[in-house]
C-alpha positions in Angstrom: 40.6 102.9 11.1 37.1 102.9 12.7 37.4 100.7 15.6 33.8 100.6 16.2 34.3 98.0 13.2 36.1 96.0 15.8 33.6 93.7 16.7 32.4 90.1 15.1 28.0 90.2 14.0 26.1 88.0 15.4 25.3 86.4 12.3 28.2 85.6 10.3 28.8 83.3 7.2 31.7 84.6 5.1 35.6 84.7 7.0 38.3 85.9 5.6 41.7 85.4 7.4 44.9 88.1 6.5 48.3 86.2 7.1 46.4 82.9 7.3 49.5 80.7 7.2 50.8 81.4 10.7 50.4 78.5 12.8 47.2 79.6 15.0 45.7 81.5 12.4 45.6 78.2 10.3 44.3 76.3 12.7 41.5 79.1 13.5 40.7 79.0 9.4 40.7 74.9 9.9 38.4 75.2 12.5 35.9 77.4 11.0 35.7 75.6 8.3 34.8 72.5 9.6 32.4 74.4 12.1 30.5 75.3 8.6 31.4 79.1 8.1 32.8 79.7 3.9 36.7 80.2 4.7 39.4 82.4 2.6 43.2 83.4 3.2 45.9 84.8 2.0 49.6 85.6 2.8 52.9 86.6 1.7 54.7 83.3 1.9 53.2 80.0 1.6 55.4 76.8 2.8 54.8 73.3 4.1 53.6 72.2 6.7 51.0 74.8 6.8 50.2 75.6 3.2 49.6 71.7 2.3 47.5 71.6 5.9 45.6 74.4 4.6 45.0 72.7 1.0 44.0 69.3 2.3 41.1 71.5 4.1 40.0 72.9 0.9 40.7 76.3 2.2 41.0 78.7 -0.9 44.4 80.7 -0.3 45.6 83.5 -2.0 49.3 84.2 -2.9 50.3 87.4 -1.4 48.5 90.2 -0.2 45.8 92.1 -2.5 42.9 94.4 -2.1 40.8 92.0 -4.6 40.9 89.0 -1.9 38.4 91.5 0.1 35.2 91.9 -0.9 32.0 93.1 0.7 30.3 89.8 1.3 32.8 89.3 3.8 30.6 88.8 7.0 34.3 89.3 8.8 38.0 89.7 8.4 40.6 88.1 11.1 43.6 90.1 11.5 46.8 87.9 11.7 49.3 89.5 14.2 52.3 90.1 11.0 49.5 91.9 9.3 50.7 95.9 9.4 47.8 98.9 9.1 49.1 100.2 5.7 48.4 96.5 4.2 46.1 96.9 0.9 44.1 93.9 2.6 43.2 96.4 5.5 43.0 99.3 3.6 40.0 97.7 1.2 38.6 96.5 4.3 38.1 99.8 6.1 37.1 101.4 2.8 33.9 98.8 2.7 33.4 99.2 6.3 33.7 95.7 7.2 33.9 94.2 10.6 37.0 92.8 12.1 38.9 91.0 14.6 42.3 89.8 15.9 42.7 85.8 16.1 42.6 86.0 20.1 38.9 87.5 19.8 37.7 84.9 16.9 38.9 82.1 18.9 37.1 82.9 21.8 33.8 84.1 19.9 33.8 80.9 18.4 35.9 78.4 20.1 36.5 79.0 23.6 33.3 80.2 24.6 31.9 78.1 27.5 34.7 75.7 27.9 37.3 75.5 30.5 41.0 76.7 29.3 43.8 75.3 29.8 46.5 78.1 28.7 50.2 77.5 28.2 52.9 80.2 28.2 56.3 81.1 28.3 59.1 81.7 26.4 60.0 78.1 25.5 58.2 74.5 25.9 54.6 75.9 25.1 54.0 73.7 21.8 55.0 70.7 23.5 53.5 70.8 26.9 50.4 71.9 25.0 50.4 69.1 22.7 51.4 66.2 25.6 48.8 67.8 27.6 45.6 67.3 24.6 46.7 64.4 23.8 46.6 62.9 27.7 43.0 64.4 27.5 42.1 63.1 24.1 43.8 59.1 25.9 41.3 59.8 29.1 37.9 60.4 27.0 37.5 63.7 27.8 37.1 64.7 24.2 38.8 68.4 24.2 39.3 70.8 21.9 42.6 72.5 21.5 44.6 75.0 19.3 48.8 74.7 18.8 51.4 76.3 17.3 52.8 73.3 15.8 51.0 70.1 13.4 50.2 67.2 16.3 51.8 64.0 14.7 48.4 61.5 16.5 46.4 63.7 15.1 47.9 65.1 11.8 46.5 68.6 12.8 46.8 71.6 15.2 43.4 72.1 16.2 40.6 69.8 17.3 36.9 70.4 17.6 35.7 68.4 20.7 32.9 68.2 22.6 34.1 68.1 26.2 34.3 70.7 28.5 38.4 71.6 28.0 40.2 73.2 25.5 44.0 73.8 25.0 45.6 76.8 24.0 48.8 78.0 23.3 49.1 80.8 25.0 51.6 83.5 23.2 53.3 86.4 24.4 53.6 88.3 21.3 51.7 91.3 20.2 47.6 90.7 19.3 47.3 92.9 16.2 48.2 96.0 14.7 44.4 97.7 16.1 45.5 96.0 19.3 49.8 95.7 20.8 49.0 93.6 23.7 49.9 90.2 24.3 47.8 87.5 22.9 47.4 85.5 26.3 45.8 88.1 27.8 42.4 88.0 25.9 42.2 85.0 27.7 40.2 83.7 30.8 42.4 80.1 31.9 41.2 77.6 34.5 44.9 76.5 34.4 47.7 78.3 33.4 51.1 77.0 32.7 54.2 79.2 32.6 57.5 77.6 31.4 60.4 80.2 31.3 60.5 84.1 30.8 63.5 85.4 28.5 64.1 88.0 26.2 62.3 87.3 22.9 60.6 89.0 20.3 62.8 92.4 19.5 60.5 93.8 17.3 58.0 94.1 20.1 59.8 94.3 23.6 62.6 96.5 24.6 64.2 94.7 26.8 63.5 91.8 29.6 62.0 94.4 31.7 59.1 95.1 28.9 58.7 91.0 28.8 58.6 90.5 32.6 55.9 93.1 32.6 53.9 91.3 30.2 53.6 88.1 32.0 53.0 90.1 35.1 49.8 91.6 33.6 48.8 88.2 32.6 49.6 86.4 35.8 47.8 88.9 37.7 44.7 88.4 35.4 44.1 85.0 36.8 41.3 84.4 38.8 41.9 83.1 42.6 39.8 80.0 42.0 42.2 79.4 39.1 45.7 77.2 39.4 49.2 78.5 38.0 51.3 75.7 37.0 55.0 77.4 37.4 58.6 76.0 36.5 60.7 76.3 39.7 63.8 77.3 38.3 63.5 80.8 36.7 64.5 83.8 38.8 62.2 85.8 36.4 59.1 83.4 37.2 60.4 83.4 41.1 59.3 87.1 41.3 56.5 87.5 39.0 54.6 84.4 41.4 55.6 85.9 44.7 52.4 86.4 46.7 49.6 85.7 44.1 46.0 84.7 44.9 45.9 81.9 42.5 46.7 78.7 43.3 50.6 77.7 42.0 52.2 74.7 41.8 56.1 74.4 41.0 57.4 71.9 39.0 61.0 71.4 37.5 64.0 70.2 39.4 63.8 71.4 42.7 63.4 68.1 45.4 61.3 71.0 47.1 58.8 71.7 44.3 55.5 69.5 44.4 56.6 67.9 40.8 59.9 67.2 40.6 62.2 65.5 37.7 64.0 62.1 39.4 66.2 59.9 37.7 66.7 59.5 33.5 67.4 57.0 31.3 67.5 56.3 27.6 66.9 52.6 26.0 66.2 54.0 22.0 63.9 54.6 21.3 62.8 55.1 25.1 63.5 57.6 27.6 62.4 56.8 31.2 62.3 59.4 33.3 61.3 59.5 37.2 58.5 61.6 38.7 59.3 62.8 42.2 56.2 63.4 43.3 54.5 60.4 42.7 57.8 57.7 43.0 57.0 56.3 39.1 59.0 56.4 36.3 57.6 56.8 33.0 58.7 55.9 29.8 58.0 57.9 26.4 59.9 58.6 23.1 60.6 62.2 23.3 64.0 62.9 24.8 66.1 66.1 26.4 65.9 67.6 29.9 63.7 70.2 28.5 61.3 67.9 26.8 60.8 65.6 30.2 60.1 68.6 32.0 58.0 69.8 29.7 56.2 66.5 30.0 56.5 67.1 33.7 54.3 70.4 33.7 51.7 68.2 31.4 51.6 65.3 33.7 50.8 67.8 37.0 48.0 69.6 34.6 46.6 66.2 33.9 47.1 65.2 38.0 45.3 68.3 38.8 42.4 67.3 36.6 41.8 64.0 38.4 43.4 61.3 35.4 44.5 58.3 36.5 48.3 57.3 36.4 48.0 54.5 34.0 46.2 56.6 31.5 48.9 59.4 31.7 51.2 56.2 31.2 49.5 55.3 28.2 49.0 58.3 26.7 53.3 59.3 27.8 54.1 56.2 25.6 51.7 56.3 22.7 52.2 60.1 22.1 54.0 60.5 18.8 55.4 64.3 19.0 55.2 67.4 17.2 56.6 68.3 14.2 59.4 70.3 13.2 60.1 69.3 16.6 63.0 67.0 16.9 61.2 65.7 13.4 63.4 62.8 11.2 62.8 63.9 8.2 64.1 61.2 6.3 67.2 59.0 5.6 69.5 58.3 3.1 73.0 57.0 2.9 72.9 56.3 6.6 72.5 59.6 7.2 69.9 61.0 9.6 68.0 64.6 9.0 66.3 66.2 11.3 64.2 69.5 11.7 64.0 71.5 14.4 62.1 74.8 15.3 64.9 76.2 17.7 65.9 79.5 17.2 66.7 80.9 20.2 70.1 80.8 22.1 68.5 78.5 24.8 66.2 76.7 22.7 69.2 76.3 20.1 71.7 74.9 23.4 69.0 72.5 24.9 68.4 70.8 21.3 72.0 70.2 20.6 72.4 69.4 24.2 69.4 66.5 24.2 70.2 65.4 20.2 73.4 64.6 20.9 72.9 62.5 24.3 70.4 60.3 22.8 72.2 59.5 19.6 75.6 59.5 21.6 77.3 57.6 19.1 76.2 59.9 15.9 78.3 62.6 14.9 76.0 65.7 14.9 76.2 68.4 12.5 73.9 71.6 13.2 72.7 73.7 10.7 71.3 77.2 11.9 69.7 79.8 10.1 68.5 82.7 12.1 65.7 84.3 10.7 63.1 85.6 13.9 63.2 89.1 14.7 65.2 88.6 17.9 67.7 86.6 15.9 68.6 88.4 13.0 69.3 91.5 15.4 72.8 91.4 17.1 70.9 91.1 20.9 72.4 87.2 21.4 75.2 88.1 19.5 77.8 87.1 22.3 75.4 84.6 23.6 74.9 82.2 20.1 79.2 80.8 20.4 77.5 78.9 23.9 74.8 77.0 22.0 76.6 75.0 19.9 78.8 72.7 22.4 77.5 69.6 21.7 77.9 69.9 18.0 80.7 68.3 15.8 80.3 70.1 13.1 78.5 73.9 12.5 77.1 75.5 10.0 75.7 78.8 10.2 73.8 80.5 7.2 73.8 84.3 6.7 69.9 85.9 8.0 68.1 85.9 5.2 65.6 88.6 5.8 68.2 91.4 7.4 66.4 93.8 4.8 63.8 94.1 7.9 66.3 95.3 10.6 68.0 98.3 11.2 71.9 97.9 9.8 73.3 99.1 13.0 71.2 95.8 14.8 72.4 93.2 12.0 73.4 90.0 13.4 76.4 88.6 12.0 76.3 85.0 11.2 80.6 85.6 9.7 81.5 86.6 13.6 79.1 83.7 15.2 81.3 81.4 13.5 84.9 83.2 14.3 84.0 83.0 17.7 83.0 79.3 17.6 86.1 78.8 15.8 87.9 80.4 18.5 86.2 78.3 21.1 88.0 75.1 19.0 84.7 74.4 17.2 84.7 73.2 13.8 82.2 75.9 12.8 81.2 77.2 8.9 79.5 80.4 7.3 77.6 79.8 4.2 75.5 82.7 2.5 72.9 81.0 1.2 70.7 77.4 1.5 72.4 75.8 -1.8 76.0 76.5 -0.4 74.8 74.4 2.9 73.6 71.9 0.8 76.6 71.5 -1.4 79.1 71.2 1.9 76.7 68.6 3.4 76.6 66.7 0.1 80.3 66.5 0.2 81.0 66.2 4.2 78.4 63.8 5.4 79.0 60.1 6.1 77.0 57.5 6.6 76.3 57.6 10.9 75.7 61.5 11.0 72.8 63.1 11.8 72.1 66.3 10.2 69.6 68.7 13.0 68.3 71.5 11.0 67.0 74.5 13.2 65.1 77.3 12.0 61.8 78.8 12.9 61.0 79.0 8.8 60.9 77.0 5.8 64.8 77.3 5.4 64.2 77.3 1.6 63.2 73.4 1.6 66.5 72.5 2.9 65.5 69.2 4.5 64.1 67.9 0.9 66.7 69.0 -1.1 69.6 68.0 1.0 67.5 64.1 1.0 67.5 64.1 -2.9 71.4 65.4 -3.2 72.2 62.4 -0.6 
C-alpha cells in the first residue's frame, strides 16, 4: 500500500466508491453525482432502501466486489470503512497506482469545504437529531447542505446540496478506513457539536468502554474554543469526558438544572406534545418516545443557538415527517400494523419497545429481533438483551445470521435470550431463520397488533413478505 497515493488530484472527473451501499457512502456517490463528477460502486450486498436510492440516481453499481470494476481512468477510488486491505478492488487499485481516499476526506474535499458544520455524535439519537435539525434549517431558509445515515422522509434522500453556509453531518464513531483506524468524526472541524450518549458499541473495533470513552475524548478535545458542545445531561460517561473544556457546552436532557430541559408529555395520535423547559412552550410533533423528544430537544437548542425563531422551529417540529426505518409503518393488512425499526442495541432495542408501546397503548405489540451488528452477534449484551423486551407481548428472536464472522467462543445465543425471557414470564420465541418468523406471524397475528421489526439490515425482506402472507 503506498500511502503517498492517499491523497484526492486536483483535477478529478472519474469516482469510484468500494462498499458504496453503506448509508454515508451512498449519499457521498449521490452527491457527486449531482455535483457533475462520472459516478461508479460496488458492494457485496445490495438491499432497499439504499440500492433503489442508488438506481433512481442513475448510479452504475456493481454486484459484489471485483478487480474489473477498477480501471485506470479512475481519477479516484473512495474507500468505504467495511472495505478490508486484501479486497481485489484495492488490490487492482494499488497495482495501477491510483489515488485514494476514505469517505471522511471526500466529503470534506468536496462537500464540507467552506461551510460551517454542524456535527452529531454519540452512541444513539444521531440520525434523528441530525435529520430534525436539517430539516428546521431547510423550514428557516437557510438552504443547508447535510449528509445522514438514514433516507429523510421531506426530502426522499440522505444528502442535500445547498447553498447556505451550514451543513449537517452525522458524525460516527466507528473506524475511518482500513489505511486509516480512527474514528470518522475526527476528520472533522464542527462549529457545533452534539453528543447524545456514550456506550459500548462496535466490538469489532473497541475493546471495551474504556477504548470508546477515549475516542470521544480525542474528539471532544479537538473542538475549537470558539466552538459550542451541545451535551445530554444524563450520562456519567459524557459527565467526565466535558468536565473542564474550553468549548462552550450546553446540557440538555432531563435535568431541571440543564439549560434545555424536557417538561411535561402528552400523546393525542397522531400528536405528541412535549414541554420545553427552557423556553415555557410546548411543542407538538409526530414522532414519539422519551428518546425521540429529547432528541428533538438537542435539535431545538442547536437551532436556538443559531438565532431561529420559535414559530419556525414550531413549524418545522410539526411538519417534519421522520426517518426511515425509524419507527417506519410499513404497511397494513388485516388490521395489522408493521413496522421497521433500525434498533439493535440493548438500549436502542428497550427505548423502542418502551415508546411503541405507550403510543399505541391499546395494540398488542409483537417484537421481532434479529441481531446481526458486530456488537450483537457477539455474546457482550448477552445478559443485558432479557431487559429490553418489557414492553413487548409477544417476542420473537431470530438466530444471528452472519455468526460465520465471530469468533465461536463470542457467539451470541439468540436460544438462551429467549430462555431467559421466558424465565422473566415473557412469552418469548427462537426461530432460525426469516421464513420460520414469517410463518408464526402468519398464524399468530390478529387484527389490532402491531408487528415492530428491529434490525440494523435488510432482515431478508421480512417486512414485504410478512405484508403479502397477511
Amino acid at each position: 500500500m503506498d500511502l503517498s497515493k492517499n491523497l484526492i488530484p486536483d483535477k478529478v472527473k472519474n469516482i469510484h466508491l468500494t462498499a458504496i451501499c453503506g448509508t454515508g457512502m451512498a449519499a457521498l456517490a449521490g452527491m457527486l453525482k449531482d455535483m457533475g463528477f462520472e459516478v461508479t460502486g460496488s458492494d457485496q450486498k445490495t438491499y432497499p432502501p439504499m440500492s433503489d436510492f442508488l438506481f433512481s440516481k442513475g448510479i452504475k453499481v456493481a454486484e459484489g466486489f471485483n478487480e474489473k470494476n477498477i480501471f485506470s481512468a479512475h481519477d479516484l477510488i473512495v474507500v468505504g470503512n467495511a472495505v478490508k486491505k486484501d479486497n481485489p478492488e484495492i488490490n487492482k487499485m494499488n497495482e495501477l497506482g491510483l489515488n485514494f481516499c476514505s469517505m471522511p476526506q471526500a466529503v470534506n474535499r468536496f462537500v464540507a469545504d467552506g461551510k460551517k458544520t454542524i456535527l452529531v455524535t454519540g452512541t444513539h439519537g444521531k440520525t434523528t437529531i441530525s435529520s430534525i435539525t436539517a430539516w428546521i434549517l431547510y423550514v428557516a431558509g437557510l438552504d443547508p447542505s447535510f449528509i445522514i445515515g438514514g433516507i429523510l422522509r421531506n426530502f426522499n434522500s440522505n444528502y442535500r446540496l445547498g447553498k447556505g453556509e451550514f451543513i449537517v453531518i452525522e458524525g460516527d464513531e466507528y473506524d475511518t478506513a482500513y489505511f486509516d483506524k480512527g474514528p470518522k468524526f475526527l476528520h472533522y472541524d464542527p462549529h457545533m457539536a452534539v453528543i447524545t450518549s456514550v456506550e459500548f458499541d462496535h466490538a469489532d473495533i473497541f475493546k471495551d468502554i474504556d477504548q470508546v470513552k477515549k475516542a470521544f475524548d480525542i474528539f471532544i478535545s479537538g473542538i475549537s474554543q470558539k466552538s459550542t458542545l451541545i451535551a445530554f445531561d444524563s450520562d456519567k460517561n459524557i459527565d467526565g469526558l466535558i468536565s473542564g473544556r474550553e468549548c462552550c457546552v450546553i446540557k440538555y436532557g432531563k435535568n431541571t438544572s440543564s439549560a434545555w430541559g424536557l417538561g411535561k408529555v402528552s400523546y393525542a395520535p397522531p400528536w405528541t406534545f412535549f414541554e420545553v423547559l427552557k423556553q415555557g412552550k410546548t411543542f407538538k410533533t409526530k414522532i414519539f418516545g422519551e428518546h425521540n423528544l429529547l432528541n428533538t430537544l438537542a435539535a431545538v437548542a442547536v437551532a436556538d443557538k443559531l438565532m431561529i425563531p420559535n414559530e419556525v422551529i414550531a413549524k418545522a417540529l410539526e411538519s417534519f415527517q421522520g426517518v426511515k426505518r425509524r419507527q417506519e409503518i410499513r404497511g397494513r393488512k388485516r388490521g395489522i400494523t408493521v413496522m421497521d425499526d433500525f434498533a439493535h442495541h440493548p438500549t436502542a432495542v428497550k427505548e423502542t419497545v418502551r415508546a411503541v408501546k405507550s403510543f399505541y397503548q391499546n395494540k398488542r405489540l409483537i417484537a421481532v429481533f434479529e441481531p446481526r451488528t458486530n456488537t450483537s452477534m457477539r455474546n457482550i449484551f448477552q445478559n443485558i438483551y432479557p431487559l429490553s423486551f418489557d414492553h413487548a407481548d409477544i417476542i420473537c428472536i431470530r438466530k444471528p445470521p452472519l455468526l460465520n464472522k465471530i469468533p465461536p467462543d463470542e457467539h451470541f445465543s439468540s436460544e438462551k435470550l429467549v430462555k431467559d425471557l421466558q424465565n422473566r414470564g415473557k412469552d418469548a420465541h427462537y426461530f432460525p431463520n426469516t421464513e420460520s418468523i414469517i410463518k408464526y406471524l402468519e398464524n399468530t397475528a390478529k387484527p389490532g397488533d402491531l408487528v415492530l421489526v428491529m434490525s440494523n439490515g435488510g432482515f431478508d425482506n421480512i417486512h414485504e413478505r410478512l405484508m403479502k402472507r397477511l
